[in-house]
N, C-alpha and C positions, 0 to 999 in steps of 0.2 A: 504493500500500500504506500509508505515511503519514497518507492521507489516511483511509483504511480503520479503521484503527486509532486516528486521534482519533476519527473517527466514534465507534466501540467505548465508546472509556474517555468520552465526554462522553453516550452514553447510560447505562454503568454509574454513573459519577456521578450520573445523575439519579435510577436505580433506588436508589442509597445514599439518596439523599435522602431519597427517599419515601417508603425503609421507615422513617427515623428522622422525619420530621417528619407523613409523611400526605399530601393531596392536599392544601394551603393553600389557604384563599378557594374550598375546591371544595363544589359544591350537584349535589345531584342527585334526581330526584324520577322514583318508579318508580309504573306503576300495576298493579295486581294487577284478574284479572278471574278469579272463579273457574263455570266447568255446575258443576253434578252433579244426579245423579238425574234424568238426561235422560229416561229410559227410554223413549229409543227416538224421541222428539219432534222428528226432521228436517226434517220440513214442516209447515206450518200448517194442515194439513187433519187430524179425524176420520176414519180409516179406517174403524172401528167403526160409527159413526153418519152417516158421509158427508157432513159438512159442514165449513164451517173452523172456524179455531181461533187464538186473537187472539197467541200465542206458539208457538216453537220454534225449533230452529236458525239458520232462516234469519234472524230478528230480531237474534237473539244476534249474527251474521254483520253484519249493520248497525253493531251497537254496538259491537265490535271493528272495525272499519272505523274509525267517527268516534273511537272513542279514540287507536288506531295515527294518525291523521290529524293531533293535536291531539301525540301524545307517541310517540317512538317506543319508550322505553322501557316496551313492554307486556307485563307475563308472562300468560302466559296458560296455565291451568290447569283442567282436566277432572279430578273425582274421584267418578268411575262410578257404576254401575250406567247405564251405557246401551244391553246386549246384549238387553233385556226392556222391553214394557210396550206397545208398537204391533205392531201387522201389517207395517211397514214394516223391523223389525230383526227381529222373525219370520218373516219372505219369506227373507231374506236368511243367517237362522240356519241354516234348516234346507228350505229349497224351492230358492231357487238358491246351492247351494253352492259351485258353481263362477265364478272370475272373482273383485276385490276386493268386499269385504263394505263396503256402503252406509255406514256408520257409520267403518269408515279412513279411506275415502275422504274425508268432510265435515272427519273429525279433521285430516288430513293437508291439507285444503283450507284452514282457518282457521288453520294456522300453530300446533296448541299446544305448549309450550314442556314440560308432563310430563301425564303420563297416571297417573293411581292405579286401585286394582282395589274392583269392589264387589261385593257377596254376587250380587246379581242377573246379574255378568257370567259369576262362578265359575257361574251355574244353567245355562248355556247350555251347560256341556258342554266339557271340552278341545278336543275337533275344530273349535270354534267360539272360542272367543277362544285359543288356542295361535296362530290361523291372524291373527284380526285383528288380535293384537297381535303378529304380526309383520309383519301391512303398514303398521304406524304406524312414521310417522319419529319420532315423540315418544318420549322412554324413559318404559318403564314401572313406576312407582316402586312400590314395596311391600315394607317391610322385614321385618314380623312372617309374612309366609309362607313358609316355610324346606321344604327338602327334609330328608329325613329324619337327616343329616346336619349339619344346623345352619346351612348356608348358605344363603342368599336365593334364595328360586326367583325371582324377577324384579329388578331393580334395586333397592336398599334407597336411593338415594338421586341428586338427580341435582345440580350443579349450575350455576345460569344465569347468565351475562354480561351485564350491561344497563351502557352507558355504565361499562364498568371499575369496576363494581358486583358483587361474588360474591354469588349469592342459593342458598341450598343449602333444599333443595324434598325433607323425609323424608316418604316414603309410607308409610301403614299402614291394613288394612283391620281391619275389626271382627272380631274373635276367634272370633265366636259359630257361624262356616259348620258344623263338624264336627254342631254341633245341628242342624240345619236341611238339610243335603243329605246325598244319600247321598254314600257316600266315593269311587263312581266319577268323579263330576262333581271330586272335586280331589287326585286321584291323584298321589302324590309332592310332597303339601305337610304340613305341619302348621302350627298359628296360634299365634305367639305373644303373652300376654298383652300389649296397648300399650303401657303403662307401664312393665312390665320391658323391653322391647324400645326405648324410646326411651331408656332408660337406658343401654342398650348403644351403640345410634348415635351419640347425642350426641356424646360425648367424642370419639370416632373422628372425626365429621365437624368439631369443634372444631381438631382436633390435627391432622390432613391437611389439610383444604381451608381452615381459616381462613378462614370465610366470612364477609362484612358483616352479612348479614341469613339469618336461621332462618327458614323456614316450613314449618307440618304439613301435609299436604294428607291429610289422614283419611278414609277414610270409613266414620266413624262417628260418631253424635249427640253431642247435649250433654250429657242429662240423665240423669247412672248412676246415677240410683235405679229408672230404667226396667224394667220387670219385675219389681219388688218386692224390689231388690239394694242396697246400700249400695258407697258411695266403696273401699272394701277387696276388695270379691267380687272375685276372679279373674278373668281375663278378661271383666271387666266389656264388655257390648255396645257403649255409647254411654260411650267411653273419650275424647274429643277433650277436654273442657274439665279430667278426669282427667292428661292428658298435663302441659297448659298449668302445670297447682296444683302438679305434686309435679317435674316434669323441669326446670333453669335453662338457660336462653337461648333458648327461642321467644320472635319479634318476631310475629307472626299465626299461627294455626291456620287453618286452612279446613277447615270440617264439611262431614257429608255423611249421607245415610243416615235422618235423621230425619225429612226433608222437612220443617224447622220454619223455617227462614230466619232467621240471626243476621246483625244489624248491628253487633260490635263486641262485645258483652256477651256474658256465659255466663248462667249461670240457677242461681239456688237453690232446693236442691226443697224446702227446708223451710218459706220463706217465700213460695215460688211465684212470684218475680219475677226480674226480671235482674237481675244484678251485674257490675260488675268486675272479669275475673280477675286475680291476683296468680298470680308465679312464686314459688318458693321465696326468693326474694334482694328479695321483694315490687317486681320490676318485672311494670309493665302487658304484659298479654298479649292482642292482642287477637283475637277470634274472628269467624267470618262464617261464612257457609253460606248457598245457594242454597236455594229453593224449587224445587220437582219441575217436571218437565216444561219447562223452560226460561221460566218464572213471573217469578220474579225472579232474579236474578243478583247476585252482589256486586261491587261495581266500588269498589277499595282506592286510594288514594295515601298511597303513602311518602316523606315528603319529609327527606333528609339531607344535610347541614350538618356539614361536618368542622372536627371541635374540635380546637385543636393542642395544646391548652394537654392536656387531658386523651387525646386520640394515638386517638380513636376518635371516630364517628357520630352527632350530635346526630340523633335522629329524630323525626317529627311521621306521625301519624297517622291520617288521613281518609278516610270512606267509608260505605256503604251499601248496601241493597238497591234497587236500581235493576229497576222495573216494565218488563217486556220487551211489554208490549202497547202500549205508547207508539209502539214502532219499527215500521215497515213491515220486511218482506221484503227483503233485497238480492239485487238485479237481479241482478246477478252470480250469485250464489249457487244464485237461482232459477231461472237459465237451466242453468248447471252439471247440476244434479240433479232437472231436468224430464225425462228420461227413466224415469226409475229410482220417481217420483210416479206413472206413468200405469202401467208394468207392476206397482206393490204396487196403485195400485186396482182394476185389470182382474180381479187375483187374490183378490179381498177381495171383489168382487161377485159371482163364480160363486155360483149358488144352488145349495144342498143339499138342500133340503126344505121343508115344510111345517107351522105349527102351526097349534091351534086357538086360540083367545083368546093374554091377555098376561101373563108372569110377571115378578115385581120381588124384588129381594131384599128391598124395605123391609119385604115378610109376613115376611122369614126374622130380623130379628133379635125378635120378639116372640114367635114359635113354632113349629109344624111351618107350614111352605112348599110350593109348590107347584116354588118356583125350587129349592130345596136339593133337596127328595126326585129332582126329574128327574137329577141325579150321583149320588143313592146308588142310584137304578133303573139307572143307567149302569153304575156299579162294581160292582155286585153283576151286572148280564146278561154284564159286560165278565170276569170271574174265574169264568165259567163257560164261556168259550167257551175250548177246549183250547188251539187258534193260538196263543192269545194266551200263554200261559205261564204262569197262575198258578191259585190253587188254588181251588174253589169256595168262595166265601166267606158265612161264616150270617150277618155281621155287618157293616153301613158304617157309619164315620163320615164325614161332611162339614162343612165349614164356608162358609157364605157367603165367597169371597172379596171380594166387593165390597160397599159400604153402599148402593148405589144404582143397579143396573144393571138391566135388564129387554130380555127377547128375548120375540118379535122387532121390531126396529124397523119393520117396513115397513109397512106400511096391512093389504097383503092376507094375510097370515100366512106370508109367503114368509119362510125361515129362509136367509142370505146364509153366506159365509165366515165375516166380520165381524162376525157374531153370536156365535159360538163364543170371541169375545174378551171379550164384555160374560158369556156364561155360563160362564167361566173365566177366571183374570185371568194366573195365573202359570203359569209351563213346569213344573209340578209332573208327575211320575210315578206309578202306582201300584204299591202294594204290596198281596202279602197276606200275612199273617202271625198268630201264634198267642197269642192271651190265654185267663185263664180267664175264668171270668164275672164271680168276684169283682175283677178288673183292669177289667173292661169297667163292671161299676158302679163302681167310686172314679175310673175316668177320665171318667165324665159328672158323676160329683159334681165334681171337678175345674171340669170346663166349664162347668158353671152358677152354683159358685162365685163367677167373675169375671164372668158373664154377668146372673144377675138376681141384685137386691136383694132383702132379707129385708122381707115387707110383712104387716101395714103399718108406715110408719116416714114422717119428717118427709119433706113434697113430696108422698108416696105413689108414690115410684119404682118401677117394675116394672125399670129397668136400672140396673146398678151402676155408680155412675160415681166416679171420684175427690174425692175432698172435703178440704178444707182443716182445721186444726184445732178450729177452731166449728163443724164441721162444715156448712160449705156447699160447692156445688159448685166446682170448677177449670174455670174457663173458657179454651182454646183462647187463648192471648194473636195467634194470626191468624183464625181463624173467628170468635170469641166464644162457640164453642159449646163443649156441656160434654165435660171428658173423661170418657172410659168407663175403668171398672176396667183390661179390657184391650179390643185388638184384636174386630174385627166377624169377621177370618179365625181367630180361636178359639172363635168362638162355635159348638162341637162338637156333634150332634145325631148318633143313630143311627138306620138303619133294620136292621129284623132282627128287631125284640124290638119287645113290645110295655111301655109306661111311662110313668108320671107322674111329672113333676116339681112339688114341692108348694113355693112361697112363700113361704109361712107359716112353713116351717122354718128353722132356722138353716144355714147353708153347709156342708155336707159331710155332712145328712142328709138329703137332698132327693130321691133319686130311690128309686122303688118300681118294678124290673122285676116284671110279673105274667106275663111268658111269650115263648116265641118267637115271631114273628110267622107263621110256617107251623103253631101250635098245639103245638108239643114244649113241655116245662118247661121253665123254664129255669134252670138251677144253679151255682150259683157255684164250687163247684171242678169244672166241667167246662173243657174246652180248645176252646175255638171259633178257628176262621180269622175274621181280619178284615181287610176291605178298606179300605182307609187312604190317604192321598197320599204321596209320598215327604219332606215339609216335615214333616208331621207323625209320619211314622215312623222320621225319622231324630231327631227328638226335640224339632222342634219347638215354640214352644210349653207345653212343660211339661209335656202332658197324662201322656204315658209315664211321666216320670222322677218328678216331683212327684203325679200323681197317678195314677197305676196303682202306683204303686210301683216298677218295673222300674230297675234298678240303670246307671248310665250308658253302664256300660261294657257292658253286653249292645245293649241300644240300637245306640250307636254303631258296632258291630260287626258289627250286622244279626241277632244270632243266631236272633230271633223270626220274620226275613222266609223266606217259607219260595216267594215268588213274588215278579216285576218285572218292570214293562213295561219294552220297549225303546227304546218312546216317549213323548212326552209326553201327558200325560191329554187336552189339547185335541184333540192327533190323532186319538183314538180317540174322543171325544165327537163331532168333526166327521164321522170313518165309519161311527158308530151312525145320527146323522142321514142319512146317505146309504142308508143299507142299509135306512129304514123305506118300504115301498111304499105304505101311506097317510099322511094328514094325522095329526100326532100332539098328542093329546090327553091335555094332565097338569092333576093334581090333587094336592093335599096328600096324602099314605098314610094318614095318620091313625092312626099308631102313635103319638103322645108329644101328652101333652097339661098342659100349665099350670096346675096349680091352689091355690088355690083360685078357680074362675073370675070371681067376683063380685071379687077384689083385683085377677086379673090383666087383668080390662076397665077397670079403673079406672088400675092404671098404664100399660097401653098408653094410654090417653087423655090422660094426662099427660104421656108422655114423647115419642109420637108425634112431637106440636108441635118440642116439643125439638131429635128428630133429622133433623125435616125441615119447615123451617119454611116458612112460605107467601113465597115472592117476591114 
């Protein structure tokens, strides 16, 4: 007993020690590895397109290996969106439901130390991440998504032990879901602003967990001018480098969401370059963020050197984006999750159908498409049929989801599973719902607004792109290519109505409906049904709120949706193809047309190059 009790008192002694003097002559060096916007990227194989693919998980898998190999103190860090984006986390979304979902299992396999939530995980549905993220060992951080209540519907914060190291790890997703999904998909949450809400943490995680080291793991962007918003808008979307400027004591943020890839710097929008961040108390703050798809990764060392003199952390800094095609596959990895490869492609190559020729979206960002109009022939046949639930609709909008996809892949016009992924990108839903005509015109003026430039004008741009103060273009600091006003998935085109869009004009007096497309007039205070996606009827984008005029809170609410699928729009795009009993043959509708035509051949020839240049 004696002996029991020196023991005691000669470790509480040391613990006295420690807390008055610190860890003396002690070094410790952590490394930080953070996915995000995996979406979905487990194997190095194209589902879609049926070939490989020089990154994904499995590489990642390697590079954690050799890091944990060289250090064991590794955090490791996932900050979502990886519910969406492959066949292979769509198999497993909503095909085999039963049994652990593909995506725990890799998380839970590689050991990660926090999980954050991303808009893309929240699209998947409660049924679907409720389920995965409770077969992850990892916690789930996410502090701004509160139940109605005011309390964290997931973890608000987690924190990690590395070598007698406290690393406190706050989640926060981007604010913006309530616009962008309907309200079923996040039932019994609401978003709080990031910066108010980090403001809340903070202190709490200072004053309880006394942690050595602060990190964000966000997912959300850098640059909150994004959308045409300023540093102060409310729940600004791309709040991460926001957090860092106005909240004191992050040591690193980890972005997410933007797919832009930061090594360390933030970015100023007004001189369009990277910067520095500074915390309020002007210490360095530094920022990272992954590129999509398991691309590039960011791989951190924190190196800390305890000061006695000053009773805290000297820290050193170091890191980058680390190229994931460098790595081969680990063996391991690839043995593990070879089963679960061979049944998403089994699944992914059932054939559905038949086309004639070949559709690209690259026709859809310069004008009416053959790829676009085949989704608004879908949703308009698809809101007519009773089964389905919704109302027959006079009117669709569609937007190109993708800048660069074309069905069908295959030689002989044979239309796969896998095709339905290149002709639809997101788990979007439909809607139909009620506008007048006058809302249905200011919401294509809206669209074209950000879509084409007013010509002629210096370049002779037919597309709007972002421009600096001399007015020249912003070029992509990773592509070098230029940025566009906004997104190619807002580029809004309707079918129903017949209409030109004129060039020549200035932004928001651009379109001239001349009629229904079934030959009725068409009148602006009349009430038409329109068939719409759920991304963009839950508000989207802007089209609604900013330019139809429709007030947030009706939006939000639904009060317009007067119909809903109860699936997602690919399912039903994939059992329209099933259900055609011949070979099917599309063509542009040839309802909306570009003009003046002599400007607008002139800036599609200019910009063409531009947005797809010759390899």
């Amino acid at each position: 007993m004696k002996r029991i009790a020196l023991t005691l008192c000669i470790a509480l002694l040391a613990l006295s020690v420690f807390a008055q003097t610190g860890p003396a002559d002690k070094s410790v060096a952590l490394t930080f590895i953070e996915t995000s916007d995996v979406h979905g990227a487990i194997y190095p194989y194209d589902f879609v397109n049926a070939k490989p693919t020089a990154t994904s998980l499995g590489q990642i898998a390697s590079l954690v290996a050799e890091e944990r190999a060289s250090n064991p103190n590794v955090v490791l860090l996932e900050n979502g969106d990886s519910l969406q984006g492959t066949p292979a986390v769509y198999y497993y979304n909503f095909e085999k439901t039963s049994g652990p979902h593909i995506w725990s299992q890799a998380v839970n396999y590689l050991g990660f130390d926090a999980v954050s939530v991303g808009n893309h995980d929240i699209e998947a549905g409660h049924a679907v991440y409720d389920k995965v993220y409770e077969e992850m060992q990892a916690p789930i951080v996410c502090a701004n998504a509160v139940k109605p209540d005011g309390t964290p519907y997931f973890t608000p914060y987690d924190v990690v032990v590395k070598d007698g190291v406290k690393i406190a790890v706050l989640g926060m997703i981007t604010p913006k879901i309530p616009d962008w999904l309907p309200p079923q998909f996040w039932t019994g949450m609401e978003f709080e602003d990031m910066v108010e809400c980090a403001q809340k943490w903070v202190p709490i995680i200072m004053a309880k967990e006394k942690p050595d080291v602060l990190v964000g793991l966000f997912h959300a962007g850098v640059d909150y001018t994004y959308g045409n918003v300023t540093r102060d808008t409310k729940y600004n979307e791309n709040a991460a480098q926001l957090v860092a400027e106005k909240v004191p004591g992050f040591d690193m943020i980890f972005a997410g969401h933007d797919h832009a890839g930061w090594d360390g710097q933030g970015w100023d929008p007004v001189a369009k370059k990277k910067i520095d961040v500074k915390d309020p108390t002007g210490k360095t703050v530094y920022i990272y963020g992954a590129l999509n798809a398991a691309r590039k990764v960011p791989v951190v060392n924190l190196f800390l050197d305890w000061n006695a003199e000053k009773g805290a952390w000297d820290k050193r800094v170091r890191g980058g984006l680390v190229d994931m095609a460098q790595y081969k596959v680990d063996a391991d990895f690839n043995a593990t999750f070879a089963g679960g490869m061979a049944e998403i492609k089994k699944w992914v190559d059932r054939p559905i159908g038949k086309m004639e020729g070949v559709i690209s979206t690259r026709d859809s960002m310069f004008g009416d498409s053959a790829f676009v109009d085949l989704i608004h022939r879908i949703q308009l046949d698809l809101s007519k049929d009773p089964a389905i639930g919704l109302k027959p609709a006079d009117i669709s909008f569609v937007a190109p989801l993708s800048a660069d996809a074309k069905i069908p892949t295959s030689a002989d016009g044979t239309l796969y599973v896998r095709d339905m992924f290149n002709l639809y990108v997101y788990e979007n839903f439909l809607y139909t719902m009620t506008m007048t005509g006058k809302q249905v015109k200011d919401f294509l003026e809206y669209s074209y607004k950000y879509w084409f430039d007013t010509m002629p004008n210096d370049g002779n741009h037919i597309i709007a792109y972002q421009k600096d103060k001399e007015g020249k273009l912003v070029l992509d600091n990773r592509t070098n290519m230029p940025l566009t006003a906004t997104r190619y998935y807002n580029y809004d085109s309707a079918a129903g109505i017949n209409y030109s869009v004129d060039i020549s004009k200035p932004a928001g007096q651009r379109i001239t409906i001349t009629s229904m497309s079934d030959g009725r007039a068409f009148n602006p205070d009349e009430t038409y049904t329109v068939a719409i996606n759920s991304y963009r009827g839950s508000g989207g984008g802007g089209h609604l709120e900013k330019g139809a005029g429709i007030d947030a809170t009706t939006i939000r609410t639904m009060k317009l949706v007067n119909g809903a699928t109860t699936k997602d729009l690919r399912y039903f795009l994939l059992k329209w193809f099933e259900g055609q009993k011949d070979t099917v043959t599309v063509a542009p509708i040839g309802n909306w047309s570009v003009e003046p035509t002599d400007l607008a051949a002139i800036g599609i020839a200019v910009d063409y190059p531009l947005l797809y240049p010759k390899k």
